[in-house]
C-alpha positions as CSV (number, residue, x, y, z in Angstrom):
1,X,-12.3,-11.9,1.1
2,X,-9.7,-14.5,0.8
3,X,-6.4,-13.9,-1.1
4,X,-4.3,-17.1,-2.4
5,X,-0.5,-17.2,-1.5
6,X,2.2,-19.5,-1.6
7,X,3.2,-21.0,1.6
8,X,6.9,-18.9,1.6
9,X,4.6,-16.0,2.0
10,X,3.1,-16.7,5.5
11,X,6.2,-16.1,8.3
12,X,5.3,-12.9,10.2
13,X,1.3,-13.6,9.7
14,X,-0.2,-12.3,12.6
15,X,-1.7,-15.0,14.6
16,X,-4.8,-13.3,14.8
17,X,-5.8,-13.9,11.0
18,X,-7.2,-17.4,10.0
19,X,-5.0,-19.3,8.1
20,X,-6.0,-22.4,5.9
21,X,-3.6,-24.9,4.4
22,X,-5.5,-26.2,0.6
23,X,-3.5,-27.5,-2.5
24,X,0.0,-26.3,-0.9
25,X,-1.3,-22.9,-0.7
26,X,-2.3,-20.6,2.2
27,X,-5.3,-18.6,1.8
28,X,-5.8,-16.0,4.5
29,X,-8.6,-13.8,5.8
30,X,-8.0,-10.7,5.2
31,X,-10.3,-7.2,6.4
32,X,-10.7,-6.1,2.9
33,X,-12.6,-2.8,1.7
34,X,-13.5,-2.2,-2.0
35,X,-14.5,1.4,-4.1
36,X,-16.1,1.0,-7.2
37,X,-15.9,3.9,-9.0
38,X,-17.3,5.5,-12.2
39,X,-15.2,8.2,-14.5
40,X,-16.6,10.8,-16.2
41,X,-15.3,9.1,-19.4
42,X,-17.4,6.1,-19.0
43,X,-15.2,3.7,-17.3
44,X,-15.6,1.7,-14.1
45,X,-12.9,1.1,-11.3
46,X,-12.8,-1.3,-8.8
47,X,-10.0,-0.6,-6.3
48,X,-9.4,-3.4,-3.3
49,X,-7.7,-2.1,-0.4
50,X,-6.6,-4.8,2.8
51,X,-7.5,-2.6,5.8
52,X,-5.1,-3.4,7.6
53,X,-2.0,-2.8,5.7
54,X,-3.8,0.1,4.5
55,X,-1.8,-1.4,0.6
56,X,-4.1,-0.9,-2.2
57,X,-3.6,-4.5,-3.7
58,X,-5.5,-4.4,-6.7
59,X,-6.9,-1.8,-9.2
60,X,-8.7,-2.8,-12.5
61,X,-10.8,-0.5,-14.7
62,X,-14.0,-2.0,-16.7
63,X,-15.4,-0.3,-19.9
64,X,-19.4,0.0,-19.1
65,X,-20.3,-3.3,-21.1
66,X,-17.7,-5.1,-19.0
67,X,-19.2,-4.0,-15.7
68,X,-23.2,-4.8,-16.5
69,X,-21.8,-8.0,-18.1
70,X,-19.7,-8.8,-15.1
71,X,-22.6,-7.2,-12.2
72,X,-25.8,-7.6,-13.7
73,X,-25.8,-10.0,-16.2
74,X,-24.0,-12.5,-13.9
75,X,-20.9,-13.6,-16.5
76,X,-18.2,-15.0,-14.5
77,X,-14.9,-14.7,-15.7
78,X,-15.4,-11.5,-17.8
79,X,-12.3,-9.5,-18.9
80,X,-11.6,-6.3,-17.8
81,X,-9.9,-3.2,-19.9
82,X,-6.7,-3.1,-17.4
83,X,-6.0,-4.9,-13.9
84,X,-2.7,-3.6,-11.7
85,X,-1.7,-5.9,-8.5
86,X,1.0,-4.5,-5.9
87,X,1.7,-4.8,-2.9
88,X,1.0,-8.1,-2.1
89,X,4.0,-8.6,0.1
90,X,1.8,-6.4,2.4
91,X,-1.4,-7.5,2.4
92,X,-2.3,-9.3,5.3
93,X,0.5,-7.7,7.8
94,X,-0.4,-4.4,10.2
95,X,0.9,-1.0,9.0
96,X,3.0,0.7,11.5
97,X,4.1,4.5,11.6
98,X,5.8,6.9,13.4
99,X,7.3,10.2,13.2
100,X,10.9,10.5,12.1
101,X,13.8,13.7,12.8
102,X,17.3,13.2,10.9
103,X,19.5,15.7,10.5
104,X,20.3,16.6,6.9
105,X,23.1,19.5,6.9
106,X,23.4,22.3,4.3
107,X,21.1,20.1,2.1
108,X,18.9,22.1,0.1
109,X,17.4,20.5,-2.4
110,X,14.8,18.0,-1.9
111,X,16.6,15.4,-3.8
112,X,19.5,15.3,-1.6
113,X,17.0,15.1,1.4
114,X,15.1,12.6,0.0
115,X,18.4,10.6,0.1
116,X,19.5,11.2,3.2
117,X,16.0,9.9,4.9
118,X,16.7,6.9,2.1
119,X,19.5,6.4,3.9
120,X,18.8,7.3,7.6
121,X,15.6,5.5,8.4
122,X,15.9,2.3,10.9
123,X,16.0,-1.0,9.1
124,X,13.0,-1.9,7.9
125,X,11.2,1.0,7.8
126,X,10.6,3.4,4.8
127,X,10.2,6.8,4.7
128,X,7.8,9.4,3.3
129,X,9.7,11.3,0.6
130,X,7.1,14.6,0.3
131,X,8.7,17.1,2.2
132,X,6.6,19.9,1.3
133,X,4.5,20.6,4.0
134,X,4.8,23.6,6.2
135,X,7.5,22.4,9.4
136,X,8.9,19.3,7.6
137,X,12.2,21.2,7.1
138,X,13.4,23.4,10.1
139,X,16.3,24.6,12.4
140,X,16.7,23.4,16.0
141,X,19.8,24.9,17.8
142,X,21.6,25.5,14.6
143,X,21.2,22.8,13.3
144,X,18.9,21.9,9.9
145,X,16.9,18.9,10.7
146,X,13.9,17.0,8.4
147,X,10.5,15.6,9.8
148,X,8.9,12.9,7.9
149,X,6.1,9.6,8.7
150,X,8.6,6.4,8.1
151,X,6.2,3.2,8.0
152,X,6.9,-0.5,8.5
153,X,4.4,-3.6,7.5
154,X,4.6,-6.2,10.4
């Protein structure tokens, strides 16, 4: 699977992934997976996921006709119903994680927590905002403190 992108795009490529100069753009070999999925109301979907970055890159859902037309019948270039690309900053690059412990005061509310991770994460890294799971909110030595995964594409 090879994904087109423009030369400004390639610092902080790992070395390990091939990387092809062609037109002055950079294609790049990427460790792709794809789900094709069908919906109980007759609709195909075809997610793309880079592996590494673990950054669902593309989503695009197919009415039926579109998918046989597209798969069996062999039409290139058929239009789908809806396509959604994001991420693409990230595909390509190694997803890092780790757990994370700030303190967040007499904060209650999980806005203003979500606010202070927003705010008290390393640079670079982002945090997970859910905060609902059993132990991510607690008191050590008097103190209330958050836990939450903070991840960082390298």
């Amino acid at each position: 699977m090879w994904r087109s992108i423009t030369t400004d795009d390639v610092a902080g490529i790992p070395t390990k992934q091939r990387v092809k100069m062609h037109n002055k753009e950079t294609e790049i070999e990427i460790d792709a997976q794809i789900s094709i999925i069908s919906t109980y109301d007759n609709k195909i979907i075809i997610e793309v996921r880079d592996a590494s970055s673990s950054i669902k890159f593309l989503e695009m859902e197919l009415t039926n006709e579109q998918f046989v037309n597209a798969a069996l019948n062999r039409h290139a270039r058929t239009p789908v119903a809806r396509a959604v690309v994001n991420g693409l900053d990230r595909v390509g690059k190694i997803m890092r994680w780790q757990n994370f412990e700030f303190e967040i005061g007499e904060s209650t509310s999980v806005e203003d927590i979500r606010n202070i991770a927003l705010i008290s994460v390393p640079e670079g890294w982002e945090p997970d905002l859910c905060f609902s799971e059993y132990g991510s909110i607690y008191m050590r030595g008097g103190v209330k403190y958050a836990r939450t995964i903070i991840r960082k594409w390298v």
